[in-house]
C-alpha positions in Angstrom: 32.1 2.5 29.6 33.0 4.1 26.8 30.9 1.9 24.4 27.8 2.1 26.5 28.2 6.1 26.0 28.3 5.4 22.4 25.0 3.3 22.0 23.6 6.1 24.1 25.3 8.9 21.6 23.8 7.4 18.7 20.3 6.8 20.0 20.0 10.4 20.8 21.4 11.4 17.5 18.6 9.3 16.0 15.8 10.7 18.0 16.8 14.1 16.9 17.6 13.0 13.1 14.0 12.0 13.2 12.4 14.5 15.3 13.6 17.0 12.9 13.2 16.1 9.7 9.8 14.2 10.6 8.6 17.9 12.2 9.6 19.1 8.3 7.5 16.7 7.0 4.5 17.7 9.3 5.0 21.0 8.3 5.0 20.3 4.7 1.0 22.0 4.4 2.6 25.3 5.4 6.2 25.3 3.9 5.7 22.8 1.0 7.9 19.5 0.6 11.1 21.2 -0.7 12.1 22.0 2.9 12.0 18.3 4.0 13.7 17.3 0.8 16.3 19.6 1.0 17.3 18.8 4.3 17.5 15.2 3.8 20.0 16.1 0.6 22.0 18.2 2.8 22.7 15.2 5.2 23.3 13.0 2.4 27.3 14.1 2.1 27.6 13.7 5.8 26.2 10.4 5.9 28.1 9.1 3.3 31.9 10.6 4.2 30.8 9.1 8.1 30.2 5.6 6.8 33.1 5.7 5.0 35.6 7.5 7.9 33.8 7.2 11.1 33.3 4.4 13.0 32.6 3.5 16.8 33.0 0.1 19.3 29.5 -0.3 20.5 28.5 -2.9 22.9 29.0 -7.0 22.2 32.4 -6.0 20.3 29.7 -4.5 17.0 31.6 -1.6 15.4 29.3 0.6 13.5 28.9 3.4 11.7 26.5 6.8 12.5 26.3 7.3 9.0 25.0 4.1 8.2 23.4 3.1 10.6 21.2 6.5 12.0 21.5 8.5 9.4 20.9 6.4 5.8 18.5 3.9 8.3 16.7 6.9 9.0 16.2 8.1 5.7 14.9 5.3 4.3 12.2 5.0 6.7 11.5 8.6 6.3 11.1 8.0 2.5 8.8 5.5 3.3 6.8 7.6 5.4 6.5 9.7 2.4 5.1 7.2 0.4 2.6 6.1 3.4 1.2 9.8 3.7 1.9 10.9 0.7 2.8 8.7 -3.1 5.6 7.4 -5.3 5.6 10.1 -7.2 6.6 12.2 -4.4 8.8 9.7 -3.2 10.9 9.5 -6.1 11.9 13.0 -6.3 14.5 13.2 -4.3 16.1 9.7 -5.2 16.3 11.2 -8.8 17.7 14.1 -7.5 20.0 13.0 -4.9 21.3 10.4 -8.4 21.4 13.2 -9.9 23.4 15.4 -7.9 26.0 13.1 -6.8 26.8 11.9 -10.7 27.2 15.6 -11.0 29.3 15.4 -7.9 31.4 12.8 -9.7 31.9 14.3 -12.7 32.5 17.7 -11.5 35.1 16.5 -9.2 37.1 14.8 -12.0 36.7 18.0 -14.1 37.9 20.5 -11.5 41.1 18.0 -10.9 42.4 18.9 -14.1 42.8 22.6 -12.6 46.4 23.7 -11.4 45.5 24.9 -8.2 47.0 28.5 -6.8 48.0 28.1 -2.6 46.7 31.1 -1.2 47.8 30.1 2.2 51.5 28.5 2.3 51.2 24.7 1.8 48.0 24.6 2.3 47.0 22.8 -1.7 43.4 21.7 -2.2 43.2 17.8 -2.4 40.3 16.3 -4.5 40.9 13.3 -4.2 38.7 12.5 -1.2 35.6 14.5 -3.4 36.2 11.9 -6.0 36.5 9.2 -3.7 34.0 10.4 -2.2 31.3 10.7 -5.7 31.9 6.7 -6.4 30.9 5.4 -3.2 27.9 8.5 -3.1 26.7 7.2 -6.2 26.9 4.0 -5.4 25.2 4.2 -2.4 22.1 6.5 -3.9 21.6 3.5 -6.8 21.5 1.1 -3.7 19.1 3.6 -1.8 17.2 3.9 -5.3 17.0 0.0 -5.5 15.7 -0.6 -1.6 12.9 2.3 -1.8 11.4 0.1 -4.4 12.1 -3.1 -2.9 11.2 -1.4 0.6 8.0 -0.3 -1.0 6.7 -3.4 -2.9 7.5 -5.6 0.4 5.3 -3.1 3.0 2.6 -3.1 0.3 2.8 -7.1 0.2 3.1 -7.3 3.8 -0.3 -6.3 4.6 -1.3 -9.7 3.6 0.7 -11.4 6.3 0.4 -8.6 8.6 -3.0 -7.0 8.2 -2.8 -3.2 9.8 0.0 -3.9 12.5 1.9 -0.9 11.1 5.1 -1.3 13.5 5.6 -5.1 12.4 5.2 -4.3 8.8 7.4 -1.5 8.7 10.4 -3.6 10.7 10.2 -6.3 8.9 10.2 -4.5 5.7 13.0 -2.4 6.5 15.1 -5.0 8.4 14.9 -7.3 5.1 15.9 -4.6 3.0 18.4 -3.1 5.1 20.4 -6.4 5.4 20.5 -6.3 1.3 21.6 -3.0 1.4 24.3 -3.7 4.0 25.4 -6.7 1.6 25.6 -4.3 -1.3 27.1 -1.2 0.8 30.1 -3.0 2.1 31.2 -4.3 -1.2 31.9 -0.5 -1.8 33.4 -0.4 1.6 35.4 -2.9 0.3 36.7 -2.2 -3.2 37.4 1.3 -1.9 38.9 1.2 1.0 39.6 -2.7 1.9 36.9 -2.3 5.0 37.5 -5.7 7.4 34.1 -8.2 7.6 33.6 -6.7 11.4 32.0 -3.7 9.9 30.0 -5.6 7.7 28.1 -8.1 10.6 28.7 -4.9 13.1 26.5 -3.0 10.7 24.1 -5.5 10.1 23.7 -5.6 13.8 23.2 -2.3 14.3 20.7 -1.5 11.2 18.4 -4.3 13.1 18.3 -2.7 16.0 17.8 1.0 13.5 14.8 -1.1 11.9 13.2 -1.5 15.3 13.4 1.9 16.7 12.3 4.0 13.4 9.3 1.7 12.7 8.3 2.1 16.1 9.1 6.3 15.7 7.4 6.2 12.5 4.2 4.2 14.1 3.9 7.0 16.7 4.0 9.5 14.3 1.4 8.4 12.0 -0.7 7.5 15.5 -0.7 10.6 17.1 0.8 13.3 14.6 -1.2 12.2 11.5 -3.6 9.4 11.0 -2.3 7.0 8.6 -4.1 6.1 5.7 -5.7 2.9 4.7 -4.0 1.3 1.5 -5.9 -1.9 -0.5 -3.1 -4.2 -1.3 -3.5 -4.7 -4.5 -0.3 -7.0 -5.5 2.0 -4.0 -7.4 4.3 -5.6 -10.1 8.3 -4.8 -10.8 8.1 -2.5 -13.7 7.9 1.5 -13.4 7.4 0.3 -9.8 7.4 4.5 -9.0 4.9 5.0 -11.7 2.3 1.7 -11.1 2.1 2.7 -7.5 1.2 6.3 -8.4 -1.0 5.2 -10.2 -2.7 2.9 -8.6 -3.2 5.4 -5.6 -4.5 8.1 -8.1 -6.8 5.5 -9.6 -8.4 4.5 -6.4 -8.5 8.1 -5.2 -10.5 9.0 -8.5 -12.7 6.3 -7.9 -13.5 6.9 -4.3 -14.4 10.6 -6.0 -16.6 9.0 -8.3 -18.0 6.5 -6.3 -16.7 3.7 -7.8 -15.2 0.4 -5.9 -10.9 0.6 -6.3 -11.2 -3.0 -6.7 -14.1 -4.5 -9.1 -15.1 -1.2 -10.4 -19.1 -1.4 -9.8 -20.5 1.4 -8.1 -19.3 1.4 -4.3 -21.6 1.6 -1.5 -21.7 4.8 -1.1 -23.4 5.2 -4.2 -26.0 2.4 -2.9 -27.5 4.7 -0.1 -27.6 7.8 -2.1 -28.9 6.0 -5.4 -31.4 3.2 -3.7 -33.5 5.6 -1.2 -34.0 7.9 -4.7 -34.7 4.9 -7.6 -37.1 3.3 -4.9 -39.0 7.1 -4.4 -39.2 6.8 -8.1 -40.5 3.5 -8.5 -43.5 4.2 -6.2 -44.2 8.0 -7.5 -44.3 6.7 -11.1 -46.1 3.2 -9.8 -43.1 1.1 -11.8 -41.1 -2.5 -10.9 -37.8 -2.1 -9.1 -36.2 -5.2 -7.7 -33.5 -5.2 -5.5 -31.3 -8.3 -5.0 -28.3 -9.2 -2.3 -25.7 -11.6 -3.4 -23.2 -12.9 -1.1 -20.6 -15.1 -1.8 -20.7 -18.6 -0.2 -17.6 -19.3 1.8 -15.7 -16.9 0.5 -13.4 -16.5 4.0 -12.2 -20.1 3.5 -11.4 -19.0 0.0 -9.3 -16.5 0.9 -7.7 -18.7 4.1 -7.0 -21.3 1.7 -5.4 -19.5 -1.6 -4.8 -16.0 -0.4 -6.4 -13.0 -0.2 -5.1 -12.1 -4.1 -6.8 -14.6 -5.3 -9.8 -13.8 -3.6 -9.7 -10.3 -5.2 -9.6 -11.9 -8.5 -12.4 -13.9 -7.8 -14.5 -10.9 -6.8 -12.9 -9.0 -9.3 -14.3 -11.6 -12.3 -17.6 -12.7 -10.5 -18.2 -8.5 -10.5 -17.7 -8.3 -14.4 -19.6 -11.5 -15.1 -22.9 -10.0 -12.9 -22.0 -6.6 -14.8 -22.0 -8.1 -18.2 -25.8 -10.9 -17.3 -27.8 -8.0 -16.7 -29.0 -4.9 -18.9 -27.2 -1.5 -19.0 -30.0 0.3 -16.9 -29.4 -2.0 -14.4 -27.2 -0.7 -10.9 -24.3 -2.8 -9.4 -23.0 -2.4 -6.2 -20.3 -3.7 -4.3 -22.0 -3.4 -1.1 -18.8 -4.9 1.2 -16.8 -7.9 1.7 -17.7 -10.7 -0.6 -21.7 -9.2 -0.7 -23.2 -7.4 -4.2 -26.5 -5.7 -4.6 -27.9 -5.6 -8.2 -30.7 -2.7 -8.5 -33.2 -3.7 -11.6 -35.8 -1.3 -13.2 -38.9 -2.3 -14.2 -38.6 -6.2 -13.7 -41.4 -7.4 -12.2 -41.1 -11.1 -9.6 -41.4 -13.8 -12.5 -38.7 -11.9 -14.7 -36.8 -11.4 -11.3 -36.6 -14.8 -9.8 -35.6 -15.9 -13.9 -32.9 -13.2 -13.5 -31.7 -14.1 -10.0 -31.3 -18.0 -11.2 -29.1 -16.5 -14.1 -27.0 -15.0 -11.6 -26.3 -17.8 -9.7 -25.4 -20.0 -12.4 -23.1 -16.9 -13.6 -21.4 -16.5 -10.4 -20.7 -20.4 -10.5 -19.3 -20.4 -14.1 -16.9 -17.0 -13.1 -14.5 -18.5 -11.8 -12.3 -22.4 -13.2 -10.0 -22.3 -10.7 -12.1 -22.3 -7.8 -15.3 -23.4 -7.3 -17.3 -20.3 -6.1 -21.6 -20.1 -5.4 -23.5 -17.0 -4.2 -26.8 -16.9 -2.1 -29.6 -14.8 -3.3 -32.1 -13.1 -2.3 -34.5 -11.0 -4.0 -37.2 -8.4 -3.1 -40.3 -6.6 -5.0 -40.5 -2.7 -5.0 -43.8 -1.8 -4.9 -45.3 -4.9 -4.7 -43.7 -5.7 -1.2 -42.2 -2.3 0.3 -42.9 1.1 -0.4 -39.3 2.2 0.9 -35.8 1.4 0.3 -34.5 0.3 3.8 -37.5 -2.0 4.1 -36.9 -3.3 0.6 -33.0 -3.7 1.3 -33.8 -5.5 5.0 -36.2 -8.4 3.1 -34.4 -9.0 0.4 -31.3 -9.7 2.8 -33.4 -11.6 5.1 -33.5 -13.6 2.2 -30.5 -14.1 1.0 -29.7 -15.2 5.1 -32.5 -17.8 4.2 -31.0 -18.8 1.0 -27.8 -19.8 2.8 -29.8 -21.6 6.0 -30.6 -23.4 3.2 -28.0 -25.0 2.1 -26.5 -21.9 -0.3 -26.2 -21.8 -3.9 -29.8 -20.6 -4.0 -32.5 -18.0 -5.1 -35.0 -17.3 -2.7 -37.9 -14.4 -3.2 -41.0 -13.9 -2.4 -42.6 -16.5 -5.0 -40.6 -19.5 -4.0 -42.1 -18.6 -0.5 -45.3 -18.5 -1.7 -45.0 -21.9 -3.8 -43.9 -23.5 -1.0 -39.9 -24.2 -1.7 -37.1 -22.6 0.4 -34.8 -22.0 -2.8 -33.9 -23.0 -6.2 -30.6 -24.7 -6.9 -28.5 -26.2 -8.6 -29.8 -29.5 -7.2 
């Protein structure tokens, strides 16, 4: 049947529309991005003039476009592969420039129609108008790709909230939202220029759902066993420069990670932990000094986070980290040591200051925060009154922090309320 041949046609075209360009993009380390870029300009004429003169019965009765459907489906999902391996910045280049170019396009097109044209072969007289009709429904269709990279963008960052790391469910149902706007929008061209009936408007929808489907799945196996994809911290971007926050925000975390600095409180990470708390703990017992170590975990932060969201659980960590930043002094170490948990590192405090200290955090964690009610269980340990290494000192004082929460949480527990007799202070 000559619609089943069809469907067949443009799956193939699609697997090699992909398979090329994507094998440009893996080879970007050894011929640079401009190859890739360049290609996917060069297919941006064809893929308009065919979803604007080609169409094909598929099965069900859809009528569809390869243009549309393979070829400006594809791209955007290759775009977005850009911005998952690489960032906005890189992924706005070419939308600028494809703008750019087909404005040009427009303009040019009008200008050069104002020649008087010389036949060199008989009858044969150059006919601009389908270049000019051509320009309007170019540009309009680059500001709609413009519009759904961001929109494409912002929803696969947000969907890692509802999705967690299933990268083939994120990326379909990203791309199938926004594709269905951009059919909405691209058909109104269709419309205005060239009267298009509704059939290719529901026939296209139907197709670009099924597009959705097979590039996300493409683009998972490509990041699975081609490259390994990277691992992004959602962290909530806002409509503005969307192309510039992004960019940012990835440069940001990247310098951080450098510096070993936590992307999202800004305390040291814990990286920093086990290369700084082995070496101030050698130090405390060479020079015979205090050093106390505490480990603060945040009580039920999961059902926090279950209840309003994992956003506002990252502002809740976000505050509770300045607040334990701003109670102690500035030779003191903070550490976001994972999850909801914090390790403090103090220099010469001795037990008594400590467990005064370690009541002050409490109360500060509970006063972070008037939204939501939040607590922390603490536990303390003595450096070198009670270990003489750093592992030993971390283990205790996290034993105790484990005790602090058997409990009841909301507690201090250290060595002296073991040795008065009391399982914790708190706020009872």
């Amino acid at each position: 049947m000559p619609e089943i041949t069809n469907a067949t046609l443009l799956i193939v075209v699609a697997l090699l529309y992909f398979a090329v360009l994507a094998g440009l993009f893996r080879g970007r380390h050894h011929i640079g991005l401009g190859a890739f870029f360049c290609a996917l300009g060069v297919m941006h004429f064809i893929e308009t003039y065919l979803a604007s003169n080609l169409y094909v019965a598929l099965p069900f009765g859809i009528v569809a476009s390869p243009g549309s459907v393979v070829l400006f489906s594809g791209k955007l999902m290759l775009l977005l592969l850009v911005y998952i391996r690489e960032d906005a910045a890189v992924v706005r280049q070419p939308i600028y420039g494809l703008l750019i170019g087909n404005l040009l396009t427009l303009v040019l097109a009008q200008l050069l129609a104002l020649h008087t044209p010389v036949a060199i072969v008989p009858g044969e007289v150059p006919n601009l108008a389908l270049v000019d009709q051509m320009g309007v429904l170019m540009v309009w269709g680059t500001v709609l790709l413009f519009v759904d990279c961001i929109l494409l963008i912002l929803l696969y960052e947000k969907s890692r909230s509802w999705f967690g790391d299933r990268i083939v469910l994120r990326m379909f149902v990203s791309a199938a939202t926004i594709l269905s706007f951009d059919q909405l929008g691209f058909f109104a061209g269709l419309y205005l220029l060239y009267g298009a009936d509704y059939t290719v408007m529901i026939g296209g929808w139907a197709m670009k759902m099924a597009a959705a489907a097979l590039y996300a799945g493409l683009c998972s196996l490509y990041l699975s066993y081609v490259e390994r994809a990277d691992r992004r911290a959602d962290t909530g971007p806002r409509i503005g420069d969307v192309f510039g926050l992004l960019t940012y925000r990835e440069r940001y975390e990247a310098l951080l990670a450098r510096t070993g600095r936590d992307a999202l409180t800004g305390t040291r990470d814990r990286g920093e932990l086990e290369t700084d708390g082995p070496r101030l703990v050698r130090h405390a017992i060479d020079t015979e000094s205090d050093l106390t170590l505490f480990v603060i975990d945040i009580d039920h932060f999961k059902a926090l986070n279950d209840e309003h969201g994992h956003a506002a659980g990252d502002d809740v960590l976000k505050v509770i980290a300045e607040r334990i930043t701003a109670s102690v002094r500035s030779t003191d170490l903070v550490f976001r040591y994972g999850g909801e948990e914090f390790v403090v590192i103090c220099l010469g405090l001795n037990e008594s200051a400590a467990a005064v200290l370690g009541e002050h955090l409490r109360l500060t964690v509970a006063r972070a925060n008037a939204d939501h009610v939040v607590t922390a269980s603490i536990g303390f340990a003595a450096c070198p009154a009670e270990c003489s290494d750093y592992d030993a000192l971390f283990q205790l004082a996290d034993r105790r922090m484990y005790m602090a929460k058997a409990a009841g949480r909301n507690r201090v527990v250290g060595r002296i309320h073991e040795s008065d007799g009391a399982a914790a202070t708190s706020a009872a």
